[in-house]
N, C-alpha and C positions, 0 to 999 in steps of 0.2 A: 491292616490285619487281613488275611486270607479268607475266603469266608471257605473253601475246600470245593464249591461247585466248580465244576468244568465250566470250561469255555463255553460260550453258543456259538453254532457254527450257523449257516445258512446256505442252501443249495435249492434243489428243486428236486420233483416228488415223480417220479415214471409209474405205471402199470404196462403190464405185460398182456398184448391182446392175442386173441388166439388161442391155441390149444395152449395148454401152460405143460410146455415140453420144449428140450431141446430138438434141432438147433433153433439160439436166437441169434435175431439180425434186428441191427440197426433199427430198421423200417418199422418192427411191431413194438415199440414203446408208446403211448402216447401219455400227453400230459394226467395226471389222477385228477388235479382239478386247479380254476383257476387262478387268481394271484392274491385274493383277500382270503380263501381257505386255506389257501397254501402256505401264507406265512404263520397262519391259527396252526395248522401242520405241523409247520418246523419248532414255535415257540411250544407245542406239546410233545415233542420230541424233544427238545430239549432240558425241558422239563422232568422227563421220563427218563434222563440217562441215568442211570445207576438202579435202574430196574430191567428186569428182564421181559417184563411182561406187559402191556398197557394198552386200553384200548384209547386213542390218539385223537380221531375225529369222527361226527356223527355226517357224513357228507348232506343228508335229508336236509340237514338245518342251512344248507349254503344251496340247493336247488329248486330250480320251480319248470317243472313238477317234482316232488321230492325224490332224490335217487335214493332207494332203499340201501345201500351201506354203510361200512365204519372200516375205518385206516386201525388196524392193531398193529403191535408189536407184538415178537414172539421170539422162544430162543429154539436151537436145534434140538431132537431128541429120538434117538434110537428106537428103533423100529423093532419090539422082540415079541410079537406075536408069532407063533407056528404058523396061524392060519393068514397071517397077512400076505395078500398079492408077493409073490416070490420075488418080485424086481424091489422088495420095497427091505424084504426082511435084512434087518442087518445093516440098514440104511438112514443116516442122518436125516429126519424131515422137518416140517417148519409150515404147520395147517396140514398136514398128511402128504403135504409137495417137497419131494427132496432137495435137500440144500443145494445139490449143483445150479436150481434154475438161479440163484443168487450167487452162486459162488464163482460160476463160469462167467459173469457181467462182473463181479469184482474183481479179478482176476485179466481182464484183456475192457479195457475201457474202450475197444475201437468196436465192440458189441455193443456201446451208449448211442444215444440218440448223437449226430452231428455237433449240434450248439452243446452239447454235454461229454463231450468226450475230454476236454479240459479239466474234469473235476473223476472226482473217485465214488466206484456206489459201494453204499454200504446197507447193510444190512439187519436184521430180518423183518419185512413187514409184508404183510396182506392188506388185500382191499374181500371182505367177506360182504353176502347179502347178511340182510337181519335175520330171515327167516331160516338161515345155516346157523347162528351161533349157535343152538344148544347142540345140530349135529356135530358142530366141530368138536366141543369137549366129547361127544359120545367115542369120535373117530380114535380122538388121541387116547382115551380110555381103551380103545380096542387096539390102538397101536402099540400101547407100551404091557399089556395083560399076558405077561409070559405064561401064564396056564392053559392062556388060549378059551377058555371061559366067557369072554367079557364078550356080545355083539358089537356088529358094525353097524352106522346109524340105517336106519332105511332109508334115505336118500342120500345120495353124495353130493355136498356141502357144494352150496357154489363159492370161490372165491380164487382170488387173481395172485398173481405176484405182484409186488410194487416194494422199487427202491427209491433209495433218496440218495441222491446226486450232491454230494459235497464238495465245494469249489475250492480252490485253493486262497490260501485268504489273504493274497493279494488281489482277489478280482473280490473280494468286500470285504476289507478293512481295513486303515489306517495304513500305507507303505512305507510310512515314517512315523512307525510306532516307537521306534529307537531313540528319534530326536526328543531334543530335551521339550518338554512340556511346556505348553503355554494354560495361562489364566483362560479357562476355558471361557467364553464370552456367554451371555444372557441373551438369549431372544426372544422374540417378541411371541405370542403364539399366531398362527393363523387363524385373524378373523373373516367370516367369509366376504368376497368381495363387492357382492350386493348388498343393497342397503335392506332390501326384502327378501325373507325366503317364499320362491315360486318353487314349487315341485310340478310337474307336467303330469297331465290325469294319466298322459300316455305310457309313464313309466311303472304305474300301478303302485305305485308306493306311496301310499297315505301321508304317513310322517315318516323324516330320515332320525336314526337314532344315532350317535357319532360317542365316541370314546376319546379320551384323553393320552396319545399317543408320548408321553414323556417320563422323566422321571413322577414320584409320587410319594414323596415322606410326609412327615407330618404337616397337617395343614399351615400349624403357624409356624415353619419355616420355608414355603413355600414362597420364592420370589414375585417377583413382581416388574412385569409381570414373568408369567411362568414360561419356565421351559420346555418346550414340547408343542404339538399342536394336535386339534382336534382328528380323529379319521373317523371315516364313516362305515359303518357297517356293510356287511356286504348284504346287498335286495332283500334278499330272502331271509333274512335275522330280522330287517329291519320290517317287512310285511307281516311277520311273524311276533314281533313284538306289538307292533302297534295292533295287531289282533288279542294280546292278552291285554293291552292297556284298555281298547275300548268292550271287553268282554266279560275281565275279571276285576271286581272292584277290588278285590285284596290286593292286586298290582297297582291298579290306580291312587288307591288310598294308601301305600307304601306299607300297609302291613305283612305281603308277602312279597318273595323276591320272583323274578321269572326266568326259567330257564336260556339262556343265551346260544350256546351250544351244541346243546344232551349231553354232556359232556365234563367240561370243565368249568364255566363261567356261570355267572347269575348277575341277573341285575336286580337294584330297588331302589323306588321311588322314593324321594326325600323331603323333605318339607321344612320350617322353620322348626315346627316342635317336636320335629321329628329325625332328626338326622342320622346318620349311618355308623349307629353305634353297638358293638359286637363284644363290649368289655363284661367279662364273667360269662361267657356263653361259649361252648363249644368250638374249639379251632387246632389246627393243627399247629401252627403256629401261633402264642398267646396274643391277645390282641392286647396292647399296650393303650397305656396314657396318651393323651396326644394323638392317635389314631381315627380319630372320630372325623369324620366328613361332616360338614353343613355346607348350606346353601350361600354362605357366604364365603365359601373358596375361592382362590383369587382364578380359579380356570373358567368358573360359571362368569357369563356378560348378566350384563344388567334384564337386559331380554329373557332371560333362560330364569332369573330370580322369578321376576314380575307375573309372567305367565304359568308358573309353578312348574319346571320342563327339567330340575336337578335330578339325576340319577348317582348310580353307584353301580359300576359292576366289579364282582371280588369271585375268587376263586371256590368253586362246590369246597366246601367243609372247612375252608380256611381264610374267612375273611381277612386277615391280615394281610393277605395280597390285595388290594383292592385300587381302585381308581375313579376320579368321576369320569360321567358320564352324562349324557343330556339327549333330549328330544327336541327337535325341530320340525314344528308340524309348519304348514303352508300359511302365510302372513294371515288369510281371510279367516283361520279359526280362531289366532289371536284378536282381531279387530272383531270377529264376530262375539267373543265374550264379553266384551263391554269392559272389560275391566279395570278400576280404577286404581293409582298406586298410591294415590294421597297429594301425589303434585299436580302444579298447577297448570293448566294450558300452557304450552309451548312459545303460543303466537300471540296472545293477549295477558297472559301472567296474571288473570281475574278471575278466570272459573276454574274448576274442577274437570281437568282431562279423562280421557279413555285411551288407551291403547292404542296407537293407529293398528299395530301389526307387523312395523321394522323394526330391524332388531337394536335399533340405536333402543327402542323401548321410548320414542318417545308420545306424551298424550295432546290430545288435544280436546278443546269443548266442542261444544253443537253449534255452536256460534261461527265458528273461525271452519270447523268442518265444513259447514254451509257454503261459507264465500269461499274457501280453499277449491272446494268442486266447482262453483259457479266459476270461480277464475278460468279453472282447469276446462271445464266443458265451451268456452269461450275462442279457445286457441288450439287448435287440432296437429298445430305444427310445435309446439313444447310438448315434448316426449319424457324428461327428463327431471329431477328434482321437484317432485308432485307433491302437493299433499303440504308433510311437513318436512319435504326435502330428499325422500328417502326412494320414493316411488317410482314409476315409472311404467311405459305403457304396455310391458311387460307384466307387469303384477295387475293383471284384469280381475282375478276373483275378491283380492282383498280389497280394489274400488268400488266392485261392485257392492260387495259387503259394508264399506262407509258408505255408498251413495243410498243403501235401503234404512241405514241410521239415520243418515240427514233427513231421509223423507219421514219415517216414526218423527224423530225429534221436530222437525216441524210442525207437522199436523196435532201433536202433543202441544206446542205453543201455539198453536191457534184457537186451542180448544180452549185453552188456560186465557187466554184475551178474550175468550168470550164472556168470563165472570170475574174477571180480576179485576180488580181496583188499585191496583201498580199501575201508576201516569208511565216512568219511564221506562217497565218493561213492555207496555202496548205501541210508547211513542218510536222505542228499539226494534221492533215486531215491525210496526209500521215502513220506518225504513228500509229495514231488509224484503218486507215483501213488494215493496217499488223496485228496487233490485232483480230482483227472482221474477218480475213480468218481463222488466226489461230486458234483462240478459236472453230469460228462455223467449222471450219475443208470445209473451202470454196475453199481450193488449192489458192496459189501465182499468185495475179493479175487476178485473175478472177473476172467477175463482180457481184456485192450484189446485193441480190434477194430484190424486195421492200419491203416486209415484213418477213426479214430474224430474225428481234426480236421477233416478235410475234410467229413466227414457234418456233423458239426455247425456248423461255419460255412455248408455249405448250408442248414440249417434256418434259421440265422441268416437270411443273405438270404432267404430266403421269407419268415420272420413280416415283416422290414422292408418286405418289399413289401407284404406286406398290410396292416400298418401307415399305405403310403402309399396306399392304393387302395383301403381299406376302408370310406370315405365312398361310395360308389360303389356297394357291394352291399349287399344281405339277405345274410346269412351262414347259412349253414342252421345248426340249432340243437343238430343232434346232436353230443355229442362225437368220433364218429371224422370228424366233415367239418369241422372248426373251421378246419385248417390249409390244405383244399382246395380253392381258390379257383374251381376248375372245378364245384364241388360250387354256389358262389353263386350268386344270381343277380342281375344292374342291377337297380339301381331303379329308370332308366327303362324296362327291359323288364317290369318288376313292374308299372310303373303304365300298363302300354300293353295289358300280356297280361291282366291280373287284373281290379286296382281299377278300370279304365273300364269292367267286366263285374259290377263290385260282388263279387269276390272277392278271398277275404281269404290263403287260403292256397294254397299252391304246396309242389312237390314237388322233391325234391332227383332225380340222377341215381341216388343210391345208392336211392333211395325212400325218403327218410324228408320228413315233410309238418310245413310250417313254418306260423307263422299272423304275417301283422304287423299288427300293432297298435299303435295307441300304448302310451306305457309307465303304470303309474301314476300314477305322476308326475305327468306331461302330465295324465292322464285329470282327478286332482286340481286341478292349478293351471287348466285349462279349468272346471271347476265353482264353483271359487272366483270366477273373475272373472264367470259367468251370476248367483251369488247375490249378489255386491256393487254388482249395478243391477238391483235387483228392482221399481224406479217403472216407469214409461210416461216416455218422455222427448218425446209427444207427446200428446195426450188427441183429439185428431182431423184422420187425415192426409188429405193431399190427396187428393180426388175421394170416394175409401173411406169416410169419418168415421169411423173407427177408430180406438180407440187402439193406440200400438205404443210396444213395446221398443225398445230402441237397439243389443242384440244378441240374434243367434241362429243356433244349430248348423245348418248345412244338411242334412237328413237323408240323402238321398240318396248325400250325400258320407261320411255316418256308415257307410253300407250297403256302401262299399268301405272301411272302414278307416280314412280319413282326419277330422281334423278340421280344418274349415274356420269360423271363426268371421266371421259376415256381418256388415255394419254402414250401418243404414239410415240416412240422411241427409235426405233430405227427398223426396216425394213418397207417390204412392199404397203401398197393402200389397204391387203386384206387387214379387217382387227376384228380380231386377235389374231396374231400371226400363225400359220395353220388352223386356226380357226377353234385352238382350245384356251381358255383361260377365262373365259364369261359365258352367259347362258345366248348371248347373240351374237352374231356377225356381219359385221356391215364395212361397207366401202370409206374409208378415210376421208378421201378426196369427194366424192358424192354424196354422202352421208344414207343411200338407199342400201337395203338389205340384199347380202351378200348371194346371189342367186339372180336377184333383179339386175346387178353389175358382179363382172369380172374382169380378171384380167384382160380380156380378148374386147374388152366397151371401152374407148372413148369417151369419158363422160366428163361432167362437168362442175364444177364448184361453183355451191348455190351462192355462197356467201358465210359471212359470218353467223353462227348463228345465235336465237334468242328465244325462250319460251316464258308464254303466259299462259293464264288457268281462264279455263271456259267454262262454266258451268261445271258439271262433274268431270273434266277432263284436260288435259294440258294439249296445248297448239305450239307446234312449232314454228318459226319465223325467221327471216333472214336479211342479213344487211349487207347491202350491197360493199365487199370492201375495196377495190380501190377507190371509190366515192370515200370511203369513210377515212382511208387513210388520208387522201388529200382534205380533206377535212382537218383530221388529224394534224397533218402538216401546216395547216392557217389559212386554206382557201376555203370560201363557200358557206354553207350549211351542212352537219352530219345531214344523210341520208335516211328514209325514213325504212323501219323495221315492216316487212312484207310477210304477212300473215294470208296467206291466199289471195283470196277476192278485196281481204281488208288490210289497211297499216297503218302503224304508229309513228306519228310526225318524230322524226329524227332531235331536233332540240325539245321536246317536248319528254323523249325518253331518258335524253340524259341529263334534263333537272331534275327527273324524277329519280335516277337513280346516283342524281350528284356525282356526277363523273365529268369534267372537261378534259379538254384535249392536253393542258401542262400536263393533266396527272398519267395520259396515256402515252406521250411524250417522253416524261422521263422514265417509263417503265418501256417502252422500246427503247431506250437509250441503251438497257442493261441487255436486252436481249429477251428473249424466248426461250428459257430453260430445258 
């Protein structure tokens, strides 16, 4: 059966900036506002069709800082005052503004904004300040006053054009509305996808309040689950409400509702004996049987009962529109109420839980909270599944909030072992405080600090941060700065302040002096791959007639710390060819910096080469290589590595670095890539 409403359409909302006069262009439309007011916009336009007149949006409620206006509707209306401005007498207007500035934008859509010139504007709305609404009735009083009697206001009104951009509706809705119909399907709603809700203090928003975006009939034939899913308010409703929630107890207590919009909406708070019931009480439409909201709607979770966070938002003066609605404050103020639901610890099934704070809603005791953190402050590298599974190192204020429980609820048991006569809640007590020395490392029989959980789940969060940002710095090397990230320093301030100055170490705040180098390791596996291509992979390069290697250490770069291993491809000995593509330049063939040799020297290949770490610094070395190669080949002893003045006995280096001649053998077999 028809119900006679029009269709809702959906588009987007322009204002006209600028003088509000022809000509317009393109260019001065801009957006009225953005995409959570805007569709609050279109559903109040919608809503408004078959009226001529409506004020639409209060914009104040969707801004921070609050923009003083309101989106109206208006219709056209002749201009018969004597005294009115001569351009105007006789003239259709629409807020005292003539209809052309809407009628020429309806009329030639290539006058729309770009992304909008696909859809049709329609007509008639303002964007007014507050502080004009009563001029504007004075205006239109003096615009329509044929005796000429009536004044104009004393000030002229401020207020804009703004139309609304109607798309054609195949770019939003169904383009197979013809096709035959399917059993529409059931979904699931969207629950959120953390198991905690964190709000960021950065966002300024206390608690989010979220609405029931779906259909909304009567409770009990609401599926299961329901259709639809939650949306969230936009900022500024949501700062705004959570300021009547913690201000006005009549909102708190659900005795009164609070404005949502200025507007159109209201919300109210709801409770078990209290639910959102409007039957026999003023509405535009009758509020029926069956209409009544509780807390046990199937769109409310279990979280949202527990915590008492069920809402209701319904339409100013006609509840019969209505929908739930709910609060979602930050896990830590749930786990900070203590609150208990009646069931039983989660993790022992024996005591009497609390809240953690996730929205599974699930509780736990003092007991299991204890070792849950002691586990958790144990292991800095489980980030995940905390607590009672829901957590994680992201939700820092709701751990912090159970770890100042654990410590009350302790120090409360110890106080109770002081006079109790329970064998096995002392011999229980007992045990867990042999635990809690061990773990926090508190020495045997020594007494707990009162907030010995708190400290340590701070430490907790620090090592994890350091954990996650520890790529990032040099760590100074002493042990009392391990944990002092102010002590670090970037590695890109390392390689900007130091190693481009060819230094190696650096000093902490506390004064203690670090050196970085590579590790063994490295220093190893870099020597192993210079001796497993000890040929020429060229016998004579371009321009130079030289022979050259296929790799080699840049010195220069050894001189700061780093190792950079180069790799000639074809041309002359200079590298980098022209001399761009690295921060240095050196001789292939001699491996000395490109100034010390050129093209015009004769010079000479030291050998293969090798580097090791000296104190704060890396030394360079060289092996003799046709010695090595004949080596290579099955004569002799390798030759030994030539560090200046000193050198490393040749079998001595390569047991060290586990290299024999088969393995260098069959990788010349392949070649020198």
């Amino acid at each position: 059966m028809a119900s006679g409403r029009a269709a809702a359409v959906a588009g987007s909302w322009f204002t006209l900036g600028g003088p509000q006069a022809t000509p317009i262009t393109p260019d001065r439309w801009m957006p009225t506002v953005d995409a959570e007011p805007s569709f609050l916009l279109t559903t109040a336009y919608n809503e408004s069709r078959g009226k001529a007149r409506a004020e639409l949006l209060d914009l104040s409620m969707f801004t921070d800082p609050p923009a003083p206006y309101v989106i109206c509707k208006s219709e056209p209306v002749v201009v018969k005052n004597p005294k009115a401005p001569a351009e105007l007498f006789g003239v259709k207007v629409v807020a005292g503004m003539p209809v052309e500035l809407w009628d020429v934008v309806i009329k030639n859509a290539k006058l729309l904004p770009l992304a909008a010139q696909v859809g049709s504007a329609v007509g008639y709305f303002y964007q007014a300040h507050k502080d004009s609404i009563d001029d504007l009735a004075v205006l239109e009083r003096f615009l329509l006053d044929e005796t000429g009697v009536a004044k104009p206001p004393a000030a002229n009104p401020r207020r804009r054009v703004v139309i609304f951009v109607q798309f054609p509706m195949g770019l939003v809705s169904d383009n197979r509305r013809f096709a035959k119909k399917k059993t529409p399907q059931v979904t699931a709603p969207v629950q959120p996808i953390e198991g905690v809700v964190v709000i960021d203090e950065a966002s300024n928003i206390p608690a989010v309040y979220e609405w029931w975006q779906g259909p909304s009939p009567m409770q009990s034939v609401v599926p299961q689950p329901p259709e639809g899913r939650w949306k969230r308010y936009h900022p500024e409703v949501c700062r705004r409400l959570e300021r009547a929630f913690q201000n006005d107890s009549g909102f708190k207590s659900g005795t009164v509702p609070a404005d949502v919009d200025g507007l159109r909406y209201m919300i109210q708070h709801i409770f078990p004996e209290s639910p959102f019931d409007y039957r026999g009480k003023a509405s535009r439409e009758p509020f029926p049987e069956g209409y009544q909201i509780t807390i046990e709607h199937p769109c409310f979770t279990d979280i949202d009962k527990a915590s008492s966070n069920c809402f209701v938002q319904f339409q100013k003066g006609n509840p019969y529109r209505r929908r739930p609605a709910r609060r979602r404050p930050d896990a830590s103020e749930i786990a900070r109420s203590q609150a208990m639901t009646g069931q039983p610890c989660m993790i022992c099934f024996s005591e009497d839980g609390h809240l953690t704070g996730c929205t599974s809603a699930h509780v736990i005791c003092t007991g299991c909270l204890r070792a849950a953190l002691m586990a958790m402050a144990g292991d800095a590298t489980n980030i995940e599944s905390l607590i009672c599974g829901c957590f994680s190192s992201k939700s820092r204020k709701a751990l912090m909030v159970l770890a100042e429980h654990a410590d009350v609820s302790l120090h409360a048991d110890l106080e109770r072992a002081a006079t109790s006569t329970d064998k096995i809640f002392k011999a229980d007590l007992d045990m867990e405080m042999v635990q809690v020395r061990s773990r926090f490392d508190l020495g045997p029989g020594s007494s707990i600090p009162p907030n010995v959980f708190r400290e340590k789940i701070t430490e907790w969060f620090k090592k994890v941060f350091i954990n996650d940002i520890g790529h990032l710095y040099y760590p100074c090397q002493h042990p009392a700065c391990a944990n002092e990230v102010d002590h670090w320093i970037l590695i890109e301030d390392f390689e900007r302040d130091y190693q481009s100055r060819h230094q190696t170490t650096w000093v902490c705040p506390a004064g203690h002096a670090n050196s970085v180098l590579p590790t063994q390791e490295e220093l190893d596996q870099m020597n192993k791959n210079l001796l497993m291509h000890p040929e020429y992979y060229t016998q004579s390069s371009e321009y130079d007639r030289c022979p050259l290697r296929r790799y080699r250490l840049c010195q220069e770069c050894l001189e700061g710390g780093a190792l950079m291993l180069a790799v000639h491809n074809e041309g002359c000995k200079q590298w980098p060819g022209a001399g761009r593509g690295h921060q240095h330049v050196f001789c292939f063939h001699c491996t000395r910096r490109w100034g010390q040799c050129d093209h015009r020297t004769q010079c000479v290949d030291p050998g293969i080469q090798q580097v090791r770490k000296v104190d704060d610094h890396l030394e360079i070395g060289f092996v003799a290589a046709p010695a090595f190669l004949s080596w290579v080949a099955g004569g002799g002893t390798p030759p030994p590595t030539v560090y200046g003045p000193t050198q490393e006995d040749g079998t001595v280096r390569q047991e060290r670095l586990g290299l024999d001649r088969s393995a260098i053998r069959q990788e010349s077999s392949v070649g020198t890539l």
